[in-house]
Structure formats: C-alpha cells, structure tokens
MMTF fields as JSON, N, C-alpha, C and O atoms, coordinates in Angstrom:
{
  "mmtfVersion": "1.0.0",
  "mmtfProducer": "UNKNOWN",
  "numBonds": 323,
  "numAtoms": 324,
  "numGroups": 81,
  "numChains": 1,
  "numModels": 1,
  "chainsPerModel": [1],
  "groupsPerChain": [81],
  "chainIdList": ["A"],
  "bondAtomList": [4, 2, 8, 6, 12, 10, 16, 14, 20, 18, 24, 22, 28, 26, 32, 30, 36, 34, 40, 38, 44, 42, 48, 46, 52, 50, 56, 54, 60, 58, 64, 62, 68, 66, 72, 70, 76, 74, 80, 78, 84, 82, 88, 86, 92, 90, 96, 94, 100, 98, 104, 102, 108, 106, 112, 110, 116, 114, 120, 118, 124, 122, 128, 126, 132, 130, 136, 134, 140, 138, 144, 142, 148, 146, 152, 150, 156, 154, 160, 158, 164, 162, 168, 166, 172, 170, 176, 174, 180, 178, 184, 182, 188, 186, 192, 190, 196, 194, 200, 198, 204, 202, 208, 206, 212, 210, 216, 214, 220, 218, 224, 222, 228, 226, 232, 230, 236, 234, 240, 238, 244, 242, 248, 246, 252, 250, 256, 254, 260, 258, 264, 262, 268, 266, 272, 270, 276, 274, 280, 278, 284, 282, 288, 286, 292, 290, 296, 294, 300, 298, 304, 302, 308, 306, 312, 310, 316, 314, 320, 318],
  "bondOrderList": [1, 1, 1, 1, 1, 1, 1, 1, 1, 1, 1, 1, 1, 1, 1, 1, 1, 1, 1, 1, 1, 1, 1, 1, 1, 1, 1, 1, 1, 1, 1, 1, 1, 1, 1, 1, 1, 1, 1, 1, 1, 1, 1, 1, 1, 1, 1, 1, 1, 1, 1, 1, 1, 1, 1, 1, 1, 1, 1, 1, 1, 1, 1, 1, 1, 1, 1, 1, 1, 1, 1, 1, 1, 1, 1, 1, 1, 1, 1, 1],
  "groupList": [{"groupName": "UNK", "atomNameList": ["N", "CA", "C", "O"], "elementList": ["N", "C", "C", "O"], "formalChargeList": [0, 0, 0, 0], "bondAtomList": [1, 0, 2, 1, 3, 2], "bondOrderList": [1, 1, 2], "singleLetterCode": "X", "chemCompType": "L-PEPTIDE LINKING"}],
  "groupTypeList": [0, 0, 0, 0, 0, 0, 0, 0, 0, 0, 0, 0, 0, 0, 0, 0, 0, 0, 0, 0, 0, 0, 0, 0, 0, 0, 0, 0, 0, 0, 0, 0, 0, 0, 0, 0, 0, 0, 0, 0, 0, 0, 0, 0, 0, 0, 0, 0, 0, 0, 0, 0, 0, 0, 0, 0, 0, 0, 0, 0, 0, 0, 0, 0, 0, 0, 0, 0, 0, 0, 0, 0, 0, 0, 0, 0, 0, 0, 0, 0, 0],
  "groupIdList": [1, 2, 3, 4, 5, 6, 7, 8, 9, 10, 11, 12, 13, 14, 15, 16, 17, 18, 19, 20, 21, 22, 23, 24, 25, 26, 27, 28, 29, 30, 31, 32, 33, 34, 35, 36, 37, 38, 39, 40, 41, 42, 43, 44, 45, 46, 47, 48, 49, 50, 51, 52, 53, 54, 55, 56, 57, 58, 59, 60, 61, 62, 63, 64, 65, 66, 67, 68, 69, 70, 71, 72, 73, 74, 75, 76, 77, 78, 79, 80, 81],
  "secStructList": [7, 6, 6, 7, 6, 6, 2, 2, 2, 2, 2, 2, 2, 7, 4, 4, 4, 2, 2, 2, 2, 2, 2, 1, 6, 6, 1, 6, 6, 2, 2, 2, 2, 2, 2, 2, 2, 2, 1, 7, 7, 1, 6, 6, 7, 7, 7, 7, 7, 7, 6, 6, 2, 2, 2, 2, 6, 6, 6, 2, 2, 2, 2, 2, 2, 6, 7, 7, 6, 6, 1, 7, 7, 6, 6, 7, 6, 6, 1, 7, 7],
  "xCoordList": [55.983, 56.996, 57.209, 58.135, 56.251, 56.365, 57.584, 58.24, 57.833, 59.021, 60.652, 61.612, 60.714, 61.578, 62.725, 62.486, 64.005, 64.443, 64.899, 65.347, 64.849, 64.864, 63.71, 63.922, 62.41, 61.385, 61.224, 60.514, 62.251, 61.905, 62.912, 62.829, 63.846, 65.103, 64.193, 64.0, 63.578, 62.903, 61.421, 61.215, 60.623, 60.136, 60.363, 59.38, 61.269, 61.861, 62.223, 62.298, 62.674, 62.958, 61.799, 61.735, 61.222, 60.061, 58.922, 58.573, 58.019, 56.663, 55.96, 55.75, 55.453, 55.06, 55.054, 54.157, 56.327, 57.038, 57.16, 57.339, 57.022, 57.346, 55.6, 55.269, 54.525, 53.014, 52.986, 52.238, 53.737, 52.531, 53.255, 52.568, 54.865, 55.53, 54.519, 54.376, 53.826, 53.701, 51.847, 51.221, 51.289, 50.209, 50.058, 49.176, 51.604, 51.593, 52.493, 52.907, 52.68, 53.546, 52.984, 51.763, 53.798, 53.097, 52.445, 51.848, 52.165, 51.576, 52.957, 54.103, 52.615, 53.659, 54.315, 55.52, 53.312, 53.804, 54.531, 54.898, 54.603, 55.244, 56.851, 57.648, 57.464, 59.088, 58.689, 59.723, 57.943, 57.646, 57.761, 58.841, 56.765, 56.549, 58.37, 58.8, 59.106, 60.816, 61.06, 61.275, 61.076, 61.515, 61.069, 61.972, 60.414, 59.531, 60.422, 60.415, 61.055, 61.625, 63.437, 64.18, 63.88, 65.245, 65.546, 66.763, 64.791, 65.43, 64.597, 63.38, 65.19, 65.539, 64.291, 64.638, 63.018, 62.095, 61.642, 60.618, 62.487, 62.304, 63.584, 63.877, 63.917, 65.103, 65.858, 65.731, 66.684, 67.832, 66.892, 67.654, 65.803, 65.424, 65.183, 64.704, 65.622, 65.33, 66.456, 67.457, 66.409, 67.96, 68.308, 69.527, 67.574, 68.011, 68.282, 68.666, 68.02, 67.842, 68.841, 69.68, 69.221, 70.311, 70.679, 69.915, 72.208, 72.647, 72.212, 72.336, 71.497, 71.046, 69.834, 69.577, 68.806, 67.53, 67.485, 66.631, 68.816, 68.822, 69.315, 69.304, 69.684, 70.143, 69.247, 69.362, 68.377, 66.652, 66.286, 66.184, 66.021, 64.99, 65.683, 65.011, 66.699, 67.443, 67.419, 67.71, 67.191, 67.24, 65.973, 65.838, 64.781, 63.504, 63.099, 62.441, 63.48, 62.925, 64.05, 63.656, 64.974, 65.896, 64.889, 64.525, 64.458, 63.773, 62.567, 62.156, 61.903, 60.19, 60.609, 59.62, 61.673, 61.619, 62.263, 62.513, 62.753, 62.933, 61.949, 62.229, 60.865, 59.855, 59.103, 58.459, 59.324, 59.207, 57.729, 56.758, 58.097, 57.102, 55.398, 54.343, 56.151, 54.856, 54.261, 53.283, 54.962, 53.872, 54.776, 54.551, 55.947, 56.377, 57.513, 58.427, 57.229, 57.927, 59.395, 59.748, 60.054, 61.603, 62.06, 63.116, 60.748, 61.41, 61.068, 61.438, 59.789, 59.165, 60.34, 61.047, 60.551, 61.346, 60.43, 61.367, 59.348, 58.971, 59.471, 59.562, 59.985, 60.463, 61.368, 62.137, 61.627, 62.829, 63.741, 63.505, 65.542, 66.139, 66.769, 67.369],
  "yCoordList": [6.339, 5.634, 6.271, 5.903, 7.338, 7.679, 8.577, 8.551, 9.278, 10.257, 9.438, 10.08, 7.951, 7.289, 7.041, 6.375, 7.739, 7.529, 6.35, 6.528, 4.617, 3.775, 3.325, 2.998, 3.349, 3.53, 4.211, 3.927, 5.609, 6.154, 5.528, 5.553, 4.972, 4.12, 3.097, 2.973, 2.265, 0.981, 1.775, 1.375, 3.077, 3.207, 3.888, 4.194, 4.326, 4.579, 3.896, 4.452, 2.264, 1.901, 0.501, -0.037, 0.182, -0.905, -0.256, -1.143, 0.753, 1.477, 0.595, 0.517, -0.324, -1.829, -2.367, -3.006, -2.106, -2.745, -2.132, -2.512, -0.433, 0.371, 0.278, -0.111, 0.681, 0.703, -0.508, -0.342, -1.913, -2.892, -2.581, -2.616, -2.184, -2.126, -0.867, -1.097, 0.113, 0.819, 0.587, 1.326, -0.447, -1.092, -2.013, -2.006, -2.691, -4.085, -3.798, -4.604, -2.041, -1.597, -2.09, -2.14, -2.436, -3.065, -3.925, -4.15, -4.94, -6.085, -7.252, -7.009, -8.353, -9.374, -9.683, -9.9, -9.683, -10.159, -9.596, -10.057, -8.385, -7.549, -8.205, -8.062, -8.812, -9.671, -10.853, -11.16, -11.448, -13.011, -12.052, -12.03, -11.211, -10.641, -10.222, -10.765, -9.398, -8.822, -10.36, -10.741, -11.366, -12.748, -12.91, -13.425, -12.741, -13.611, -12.564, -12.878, -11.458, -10.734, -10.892, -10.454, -11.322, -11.421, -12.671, -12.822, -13.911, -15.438, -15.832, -15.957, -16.027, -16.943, -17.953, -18.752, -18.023, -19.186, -19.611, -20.263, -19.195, -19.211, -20.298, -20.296, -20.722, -21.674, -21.019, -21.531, -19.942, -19.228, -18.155, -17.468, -17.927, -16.946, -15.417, -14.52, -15.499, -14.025, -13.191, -13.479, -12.038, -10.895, -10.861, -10.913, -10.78, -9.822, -8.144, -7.531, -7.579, -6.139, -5.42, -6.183, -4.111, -3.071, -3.135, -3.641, -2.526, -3.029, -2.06, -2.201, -0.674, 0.409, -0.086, 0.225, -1.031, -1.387, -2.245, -2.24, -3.139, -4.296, -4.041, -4.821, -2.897, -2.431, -1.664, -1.534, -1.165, 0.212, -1.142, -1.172, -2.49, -3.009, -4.382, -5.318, -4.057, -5.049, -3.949, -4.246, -2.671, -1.446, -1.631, -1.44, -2.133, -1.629, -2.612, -2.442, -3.84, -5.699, -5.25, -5.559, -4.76, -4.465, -3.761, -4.045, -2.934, -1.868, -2.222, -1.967, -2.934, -3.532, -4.594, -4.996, -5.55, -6.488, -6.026, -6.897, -4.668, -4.273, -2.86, -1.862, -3.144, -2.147, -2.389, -3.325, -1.723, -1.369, -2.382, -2.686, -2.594, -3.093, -2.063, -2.137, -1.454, -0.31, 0.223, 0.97, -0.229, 0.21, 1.419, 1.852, 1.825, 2.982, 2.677, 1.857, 3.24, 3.115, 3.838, 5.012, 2.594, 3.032, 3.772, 4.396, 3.578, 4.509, 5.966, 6.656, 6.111, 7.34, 8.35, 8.016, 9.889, 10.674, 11.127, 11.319, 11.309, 11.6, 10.828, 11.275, 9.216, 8.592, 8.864, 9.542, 8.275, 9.028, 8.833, 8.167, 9.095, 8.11, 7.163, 6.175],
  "zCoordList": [64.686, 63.924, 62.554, 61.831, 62.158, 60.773, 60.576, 59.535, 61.491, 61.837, 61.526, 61.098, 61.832, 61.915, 60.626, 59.618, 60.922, 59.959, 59.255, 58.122, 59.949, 59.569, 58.581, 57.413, 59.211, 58.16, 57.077, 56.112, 57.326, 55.673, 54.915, 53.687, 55.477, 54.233, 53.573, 52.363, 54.727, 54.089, 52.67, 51.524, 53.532, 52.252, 51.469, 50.794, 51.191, 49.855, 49.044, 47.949, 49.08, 48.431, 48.197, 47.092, 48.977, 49.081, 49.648, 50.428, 49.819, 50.278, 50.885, 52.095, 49.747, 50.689, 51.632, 52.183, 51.987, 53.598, 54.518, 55.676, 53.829, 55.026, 55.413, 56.533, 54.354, 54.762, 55.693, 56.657, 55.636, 56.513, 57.684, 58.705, 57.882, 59.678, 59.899, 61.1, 59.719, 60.052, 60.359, 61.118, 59.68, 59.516, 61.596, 62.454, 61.491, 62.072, 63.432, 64.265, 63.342, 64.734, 66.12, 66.275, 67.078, 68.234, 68.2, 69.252, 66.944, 67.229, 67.55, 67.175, 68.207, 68.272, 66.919, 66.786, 65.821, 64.774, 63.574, 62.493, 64.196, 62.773, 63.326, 62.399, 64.451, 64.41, 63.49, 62.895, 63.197, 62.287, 61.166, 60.576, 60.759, 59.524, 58.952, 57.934, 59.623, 59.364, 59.278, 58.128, 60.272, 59.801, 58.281, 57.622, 57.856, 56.732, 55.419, 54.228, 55.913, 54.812, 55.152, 54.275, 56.024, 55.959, 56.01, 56.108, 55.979, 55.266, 54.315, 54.457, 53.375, 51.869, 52.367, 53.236, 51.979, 51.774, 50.567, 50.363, 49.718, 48.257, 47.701, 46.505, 48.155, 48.456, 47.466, 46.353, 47.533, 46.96, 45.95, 45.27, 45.757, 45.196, 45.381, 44.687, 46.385, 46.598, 46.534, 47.19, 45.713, 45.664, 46.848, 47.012, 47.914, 49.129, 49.118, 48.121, 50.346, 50.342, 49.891, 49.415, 49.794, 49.695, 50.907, 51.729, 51.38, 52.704, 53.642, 54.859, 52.859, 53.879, 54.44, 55.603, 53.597, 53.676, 54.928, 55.815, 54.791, 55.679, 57.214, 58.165, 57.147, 58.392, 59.17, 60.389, 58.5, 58.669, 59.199, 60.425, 58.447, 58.445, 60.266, 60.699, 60.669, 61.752, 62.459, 63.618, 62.333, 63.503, 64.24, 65.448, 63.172, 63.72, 64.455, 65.482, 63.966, 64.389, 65.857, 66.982, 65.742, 67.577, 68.226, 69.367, 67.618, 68.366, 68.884, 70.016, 67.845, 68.63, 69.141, 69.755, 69.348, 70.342, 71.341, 72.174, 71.673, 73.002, 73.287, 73.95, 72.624, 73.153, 74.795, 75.268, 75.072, 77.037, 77.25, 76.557, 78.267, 78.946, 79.86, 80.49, 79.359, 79.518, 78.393, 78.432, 77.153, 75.786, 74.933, 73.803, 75.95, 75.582, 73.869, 73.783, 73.207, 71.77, 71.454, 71.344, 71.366, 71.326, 70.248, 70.144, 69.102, 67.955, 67.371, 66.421, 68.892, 68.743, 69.267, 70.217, 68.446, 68.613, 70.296, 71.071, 70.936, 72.013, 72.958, 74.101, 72.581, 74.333, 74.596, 73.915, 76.019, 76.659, 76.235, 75.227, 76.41, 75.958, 76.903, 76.478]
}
C-alpha cells in the first residue's frame, strides 16, 4: 500500500493518517477508523479535509471494502486488474 498514490495525497498533508491506514491495512477496522475521520463528531467542529485528501481518503475506504475474498489487495500495484 505504500506505493499507493492515494496514500501519498493523504500523507502529505496529514502523515498521521497516512502512518495508522498503513498501520490498520487489512484489519476490519481501519473502514470505522476512515468513518471516524469523514463525519463531524465534534458537533460542527471539525474543518474537514482538502477535496484531494477527501477523495485519496473515499478511494482507499472503496478499495479495502472491496478487498477480495482471498486476501488479495486492490491497492497493491502487483494485483491483477
């Protein structure tokens, strides 16, 4: 996933976020975790992302919830297409 050019948008501009998806890849929970960064639980406090960030960061939450049923990684430049 480090190769991924969605991940390098997100760390370039937040490192943080890109270290834990890359921490929390293939677990169930890194989709709760992208939840926990694209709605407002701050009841209107939060800026919200840059629109490149937010799109890296809805590419990747697409991508690991349609990661194969065999383990195979949709955002590795090695899978098929």
């Amino acid at each position: 996933m480090e190769n991924n050019p969605d991940l390098k948008v997100v760390n370039d501009s937040f490192p943080h976020i890109g270290k834990v998806l890359q921490q929390m890849w293939g677990a169930p929970e890194v989709i709760e975790y992208i939840d926990t960064l694209l709605y407002d639980t701050r009841d209107g406090g939060r800026q919200g992302f840059p629109r490149d960030v937010m799109a890296a960061l809805m590419n990747i939450y697409t991508a690991h919830a349609g990661k194969g049923a065999d383990g195979t990684d949709p955002l590795s430049r090695d899978a098929p297409p």
